[in-house]
Structure formats: C-alpha cells, structure tokens
C-alpha positions in Angstrom: 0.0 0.0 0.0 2.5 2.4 0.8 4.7 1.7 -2.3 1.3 2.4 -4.2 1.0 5.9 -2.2 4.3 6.8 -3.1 4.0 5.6 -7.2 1.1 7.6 -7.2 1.8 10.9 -5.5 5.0 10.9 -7.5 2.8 10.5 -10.9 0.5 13.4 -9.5 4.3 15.8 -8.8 5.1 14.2 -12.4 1.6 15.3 -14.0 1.2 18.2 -12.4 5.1 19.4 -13.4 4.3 18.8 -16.9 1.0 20.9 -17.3 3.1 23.9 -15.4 5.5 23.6 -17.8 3.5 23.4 -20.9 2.0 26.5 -19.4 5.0 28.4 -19.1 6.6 27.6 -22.1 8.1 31.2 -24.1 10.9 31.7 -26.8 13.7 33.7 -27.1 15.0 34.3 -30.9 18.4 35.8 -31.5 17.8 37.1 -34.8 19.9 38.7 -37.7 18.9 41.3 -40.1 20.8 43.2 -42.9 19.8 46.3 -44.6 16.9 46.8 -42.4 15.3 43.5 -42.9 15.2 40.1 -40.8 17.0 37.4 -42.4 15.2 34.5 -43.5 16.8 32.0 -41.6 15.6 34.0 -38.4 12.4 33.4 -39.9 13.1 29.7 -39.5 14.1 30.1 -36.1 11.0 31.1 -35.8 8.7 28.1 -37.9 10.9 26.2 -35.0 9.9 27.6 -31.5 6.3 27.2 -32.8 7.0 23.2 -33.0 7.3 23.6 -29.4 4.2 24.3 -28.0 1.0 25.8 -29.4 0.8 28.2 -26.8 4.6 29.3 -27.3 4.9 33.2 -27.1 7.9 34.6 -29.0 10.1 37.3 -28.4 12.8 38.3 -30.9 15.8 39.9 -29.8 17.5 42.4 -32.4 20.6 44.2 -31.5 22.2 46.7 -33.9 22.9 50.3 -34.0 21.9 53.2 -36.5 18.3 53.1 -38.5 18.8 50.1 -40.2 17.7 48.1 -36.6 14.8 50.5 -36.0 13.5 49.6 -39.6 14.4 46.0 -38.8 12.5 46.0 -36.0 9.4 47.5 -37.4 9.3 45.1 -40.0 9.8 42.0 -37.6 6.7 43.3 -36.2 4.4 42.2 -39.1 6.7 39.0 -40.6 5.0 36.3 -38.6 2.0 35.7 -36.3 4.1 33.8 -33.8 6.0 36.9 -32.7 4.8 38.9 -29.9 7.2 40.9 -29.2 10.2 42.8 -30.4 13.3 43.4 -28.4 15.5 46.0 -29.7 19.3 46.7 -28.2 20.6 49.6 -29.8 23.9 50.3 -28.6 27.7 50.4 -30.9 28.7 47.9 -28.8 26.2 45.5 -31.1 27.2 46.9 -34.5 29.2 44.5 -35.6 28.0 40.4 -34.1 30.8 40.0 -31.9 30.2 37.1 -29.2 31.3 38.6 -26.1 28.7 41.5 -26.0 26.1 39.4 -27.7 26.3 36.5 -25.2 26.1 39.3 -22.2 22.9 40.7 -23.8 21.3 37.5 -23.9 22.1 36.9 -20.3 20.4 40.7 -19.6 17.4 39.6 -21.6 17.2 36.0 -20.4 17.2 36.9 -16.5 15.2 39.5 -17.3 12.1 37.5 -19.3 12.5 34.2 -17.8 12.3 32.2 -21.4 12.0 28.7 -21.5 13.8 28.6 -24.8 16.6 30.5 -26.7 16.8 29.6 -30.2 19.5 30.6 -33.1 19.7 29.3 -36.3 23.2 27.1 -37.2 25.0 29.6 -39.4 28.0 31.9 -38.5 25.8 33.6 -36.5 24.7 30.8 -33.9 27.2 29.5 -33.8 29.5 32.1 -32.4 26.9 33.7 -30.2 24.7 30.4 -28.5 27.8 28.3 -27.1 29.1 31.6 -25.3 25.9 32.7 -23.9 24.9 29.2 -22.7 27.9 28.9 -20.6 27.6 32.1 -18.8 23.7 31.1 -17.8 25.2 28.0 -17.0 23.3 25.3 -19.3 24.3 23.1 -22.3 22.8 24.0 -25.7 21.5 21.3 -28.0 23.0 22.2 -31.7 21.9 21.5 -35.1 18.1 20.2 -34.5 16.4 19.2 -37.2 12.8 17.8 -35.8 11.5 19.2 -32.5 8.8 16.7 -30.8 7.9 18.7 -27.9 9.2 21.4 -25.1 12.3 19.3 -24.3 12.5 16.6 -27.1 14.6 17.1 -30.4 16.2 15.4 -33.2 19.3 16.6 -34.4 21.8 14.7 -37.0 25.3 12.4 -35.8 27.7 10.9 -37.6 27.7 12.9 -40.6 24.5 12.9 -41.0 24.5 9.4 -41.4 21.9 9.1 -38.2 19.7 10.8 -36.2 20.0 11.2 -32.9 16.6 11.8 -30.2 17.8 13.9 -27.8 15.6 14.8 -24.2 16.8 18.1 -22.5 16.8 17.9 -18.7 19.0 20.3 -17.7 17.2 24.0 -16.0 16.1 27.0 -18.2 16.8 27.9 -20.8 17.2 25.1 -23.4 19.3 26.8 -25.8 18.4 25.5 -29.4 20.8 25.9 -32.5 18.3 24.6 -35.3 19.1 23.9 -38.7 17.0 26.6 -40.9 16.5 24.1 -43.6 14.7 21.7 -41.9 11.7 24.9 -40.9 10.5 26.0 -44.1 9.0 29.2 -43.4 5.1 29.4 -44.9 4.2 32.0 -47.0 2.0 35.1 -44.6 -0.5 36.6 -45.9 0.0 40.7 -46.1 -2.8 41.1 -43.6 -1.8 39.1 -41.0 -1.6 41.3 -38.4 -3.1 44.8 -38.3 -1.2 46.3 -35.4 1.7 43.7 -35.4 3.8 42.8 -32.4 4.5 44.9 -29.5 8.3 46.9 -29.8 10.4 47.6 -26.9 14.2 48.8 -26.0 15.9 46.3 -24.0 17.9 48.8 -20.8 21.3 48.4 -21.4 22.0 50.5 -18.2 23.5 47.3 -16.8 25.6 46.0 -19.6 29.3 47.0 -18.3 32.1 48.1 -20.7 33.4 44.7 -19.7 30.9 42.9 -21.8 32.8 44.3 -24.7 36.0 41.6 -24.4 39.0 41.3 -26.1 37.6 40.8 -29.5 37.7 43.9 -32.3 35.7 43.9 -35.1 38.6 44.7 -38.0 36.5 44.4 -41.3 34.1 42.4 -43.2 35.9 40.7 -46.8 32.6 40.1 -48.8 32.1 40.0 -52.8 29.9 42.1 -54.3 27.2 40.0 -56.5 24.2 40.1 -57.7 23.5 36.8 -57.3 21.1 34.7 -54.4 22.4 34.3 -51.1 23.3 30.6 -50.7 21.8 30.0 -47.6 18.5 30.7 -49.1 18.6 30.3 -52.9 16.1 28.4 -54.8 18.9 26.8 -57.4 22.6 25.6 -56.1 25.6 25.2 -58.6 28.4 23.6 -57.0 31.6 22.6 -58.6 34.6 19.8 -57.2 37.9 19.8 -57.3 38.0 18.0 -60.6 37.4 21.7 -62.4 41.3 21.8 -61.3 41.5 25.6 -61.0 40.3 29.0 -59.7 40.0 30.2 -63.6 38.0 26.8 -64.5 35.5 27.1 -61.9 34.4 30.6 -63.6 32.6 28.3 -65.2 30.2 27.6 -62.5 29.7 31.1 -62.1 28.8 31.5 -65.6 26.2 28.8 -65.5 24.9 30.3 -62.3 24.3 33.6 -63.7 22.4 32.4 -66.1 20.0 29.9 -64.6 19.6 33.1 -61.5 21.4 30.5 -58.9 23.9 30.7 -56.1 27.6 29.0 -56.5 28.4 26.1 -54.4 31.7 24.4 -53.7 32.9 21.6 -51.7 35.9 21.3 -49.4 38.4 20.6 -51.4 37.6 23.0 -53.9 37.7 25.9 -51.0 41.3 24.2 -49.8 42.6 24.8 -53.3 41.9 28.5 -53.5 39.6 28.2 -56.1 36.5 30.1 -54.3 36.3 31.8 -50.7 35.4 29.3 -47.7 32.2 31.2 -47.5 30.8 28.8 -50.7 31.7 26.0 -48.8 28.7 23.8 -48.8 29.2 20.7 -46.1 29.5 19.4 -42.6 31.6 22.2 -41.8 30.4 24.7 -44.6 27.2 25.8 -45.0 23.9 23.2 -44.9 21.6 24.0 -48.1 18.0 22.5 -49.1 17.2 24.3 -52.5 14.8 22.8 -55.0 17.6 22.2 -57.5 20.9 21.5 -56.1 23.7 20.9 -59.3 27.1 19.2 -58.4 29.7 19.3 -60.8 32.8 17.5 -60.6 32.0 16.4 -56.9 32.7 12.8 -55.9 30.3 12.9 -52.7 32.1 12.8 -49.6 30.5 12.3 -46.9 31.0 15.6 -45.2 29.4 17.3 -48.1 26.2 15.2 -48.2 25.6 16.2 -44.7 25.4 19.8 -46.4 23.1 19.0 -49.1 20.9 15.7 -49.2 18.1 17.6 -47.8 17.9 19.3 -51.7 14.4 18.5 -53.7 16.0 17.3 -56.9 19.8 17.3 -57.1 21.8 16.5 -60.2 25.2 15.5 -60.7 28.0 15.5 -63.3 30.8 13.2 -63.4 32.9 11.4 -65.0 33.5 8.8 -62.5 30.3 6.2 -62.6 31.0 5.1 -59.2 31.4 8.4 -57.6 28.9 8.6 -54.3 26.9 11.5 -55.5 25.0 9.2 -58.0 23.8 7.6 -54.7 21.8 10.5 -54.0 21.5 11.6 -57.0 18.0 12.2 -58.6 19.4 12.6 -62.1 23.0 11.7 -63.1 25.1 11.8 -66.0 28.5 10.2 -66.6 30.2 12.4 -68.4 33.2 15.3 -68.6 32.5 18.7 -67.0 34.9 20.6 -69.5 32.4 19.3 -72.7 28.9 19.5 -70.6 29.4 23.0 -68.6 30.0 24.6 -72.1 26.9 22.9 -73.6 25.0 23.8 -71.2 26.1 27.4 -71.4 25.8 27.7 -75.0 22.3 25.7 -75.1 20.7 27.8 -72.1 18.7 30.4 -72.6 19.9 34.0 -71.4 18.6 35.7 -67.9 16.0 37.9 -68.2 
C-alpha cells in the first residue's frame, strides 16, 4: 500500500510538473537582419519555436545600432503571427555580431524575461553567439536540431549525417536551441496578417558593463559584391569539385549560375585549393543548403558534403566517375566530362532575363 502511495503521488508531482510547464513555455529568438530586414533564416528560427508548444509566445531579440535596426525591428513586427514581441538593443557595442557583447545581452534579456527557450539558427551567427551565452547562464545547448517533438524533445543529426540522434533536454532554463534553418521552411503570410503587429520595446542596457565588450575587435568584413542569391536561401545551387582543377576553371560555374539566377556552391576541397572563398563551402563544416535544384559538378560525394546538401528536392550531378557517391543520392545523373557539358549547357541555355 504504501509503495502504491508513493508511485502515485510521484505520478500526480510528475503530471502536475508537466501541465506547469507546458504553461509556461516562451521563446527567445536571437535574430539577424541586414539592410533593415530580418534574415530569412531568423524566420526559420521562428517556424521552430512554434513546434514547441502551441501556446509558445515569442520574443525576438534584435541588436544593432543606426536606422537600419529600428527599420528592422518595425518590419519583424508584421513577418510572422508567432512573434509577440520585439526586443530592440541599440547600442555600438552590437554593431558588428561579436560574441562577447552578444552573449552578455542574452544573459540581460534571459534573467530579465525568464524564457524557457533560446533559439538561433546554425550559421555563422549561432554558432559564435549560442555556445558563449549558454555557458555564462550556465546550461548546455543542443545544436543543429532538425525535428522538434515537444518542449524538451529534439532530433538533431550524428555521424555525418549518417543518423539521427533523439535527444531529451533535462537540464534548468533555458534550453538553448541551434536549429538547422532548412529543416523549418518558413510558410508563406499573408500581407494582412496582423493589423497592429507585435509589441516593440528597447531592452535597458544600463547594466551592460564596458566589460561585456571583451577582447575581440571587429577589423573588417571581406565580402564579394554579387548580384547573385544568397546561398543560404537560394532556390537553385551550382556547385563545382575539385575536378574543375582551377580558380579560372571554376568561372565556369559562375557563368552557368548567372544564367540559370542561382547561387555558387563548392565543396571542401575545392575551397582548400583557392579556387573560391570558404564562404561557398557547402558541407558538414560549410554551410547546410535544401534548395529545389541542387547541381554538383565535378563532386565525388564525400561524406561531409552530403551532410550539407541531401536535404535538396532534386539534385543533379555530373561526373565522370560512374562510381562516384553522388550518384547515390542523385536524382538525375550523368557520366560524363565537366569541361564538354558545362559549355553545352552554357551555349544551349537560354539568357537571364
């Protein structure tokens, strides 16, 4: 009988834990924007906090300086009809996403609001800022989710990508969430989704010491000017190998991407050659990419770069090697020599309009 008690007073603690939490469940969204706009991986960031719960209020946090934030903020506002509020730091220590101030911001915000969740998208961006900021509010992030099955249950890839792993957070508030921005399409919104939008507030920085600044110094941003699609977000990827041998051979792919409006890809060992800047690295430790038409030219497959791009709607792939992995996964394939099929391609496609 007693044994009995106990089992079922510890089912009623258990039960009674769970509905306070799924009550008390908010987000946190460390967000980027450029040019006065929210990036659309942010927007993914968002898609994933409202897998967590459906009553899941979300704040996101936007730090900047100058009227580029202010514009970013007012359009955050009206992007999505999860977002309740708006959090705006505008200070010069945020000008430039440098971890040190960041992280100290998010511990200002987070003892502040009390969230349940933090949540960055896995680029650059999240992964410089979240791994900081856990460790000063003391709790261990879970990185690179791709499936979220509840409050404190997530899916996130190991090995390569090779398996997925079911992870079950049970460490204090916050979980801290790096999510994979391909794996939360954003849905289209309708223009008149919200009339007033969400609510816009500065964040007091009164608190935030000159200490928060650190040791790091912004020096200068190295980035080439193009017109065309970010690759992060680009409907159509070109990627070329190391088989296009060098940095004047893989204009090539740039030429083919201008004309079919697409972003340039490039594996590994194509950025370790010098052919392209790492920034085109698509992989395990480049960047992770779902378009609808992924093109690999000249890339054998590794496995590093599958874990960057087997999440693509159709992919196609050109080489010369019939046994090369990338027909694996491969929706279309054709054996063949880049040097004679990049130039009929080129001459057979139709130009840009």
């Amino acid at each position: 009988m007693a044994c009995r008690f106990i089992v079922q007073n510890l089912s009623k603690r258990h039960l009674l834990h769970s509905t306070f939490a799924s009550r008390s469940v908010s987000t946190l969204i460390l967000a980027e924007h450029e040019g006065g706009s929210i990036k659309a991986q942010s927007l993914s960031a968002v898609a994933a906090a409202s897998s967590i719960s459906e009553d899941n209020p979300v704040s996101l946090l936007l730090a900047g300086s100058g009227s580029s934030l202010q514009q970013a903020a007012e359009k955050a506002a009206t992007c999505h009809h999860s977002i309740s509020q708006v959090l705006v730091a505008d200070s010069d220590k945020f000008a430039h996403p440098l971890a040190e101030p960041w992280a100290k911001l998010i511990q200002l915000v987070q003892l502040k609001g009390g969230y349940s969740h933090v949540i960055a998208t896995s680029g650059s961006f999240g992964k410089n800022i979240l791994p900081r900021a856990a460790a000063l509010l003391d709790v261990s992030p879970v990185t690179d989710v791709v499936e979220i099955n509840g409050p404190h249950q997530f899916i996130r890839p190991i090995y390569a990508g090779n398996a997925l792993c079911t992870v079950r957070y049970t460490g204090a508030n916050p979980c801290m969430l790096s999510v994979r921005s391909t794996s939360f399409p954003v849905p289209p919104i309708s223009g008149d989704l919200k009339s007033g939008g969400a609510s816009i507030s500065e964040v007091d920085l009164s608190t935030l010491d000159e200490d928060s600044i650190g040791k790091s110094r912004f020096k200068k941003l190295s980035s080439e000017e193009t017109d065309r699609p970010d690759l992060g977000s680009a409907r159509v990827v070109v990627t070329g190998g190391r088989a296009l041998k060098s940095a004047e051979n893989f204009k090539m792919i740039e030429k083919l991407a201008e004309k079919l409006g697409a972003a340039v890809g490039a594996t590994r060992a194509a950025v370790d050659a010098g052919f392209v800047p790492n920034e085109l690295q698509v992989g395990q430790t480049g960047k992770i990419v779902a378009p609808e038409l992924y093109m690999a030219f000249g890339v054998s497959g590794a496995i590093q770069h599958l874990a960057g791009m087997k999440d693509s709607k159709v992919i196609v792939a050109v080489n010369k090697d019939a046994d090369a992995p990338i027909f694996q996964v491969a929706d279309y394939g054709l054996v063949g020599d880049l040097f004679e099929v990049i130039p009929e391609l080129l001459e057979k496609l139709p130009e840009k309009k």
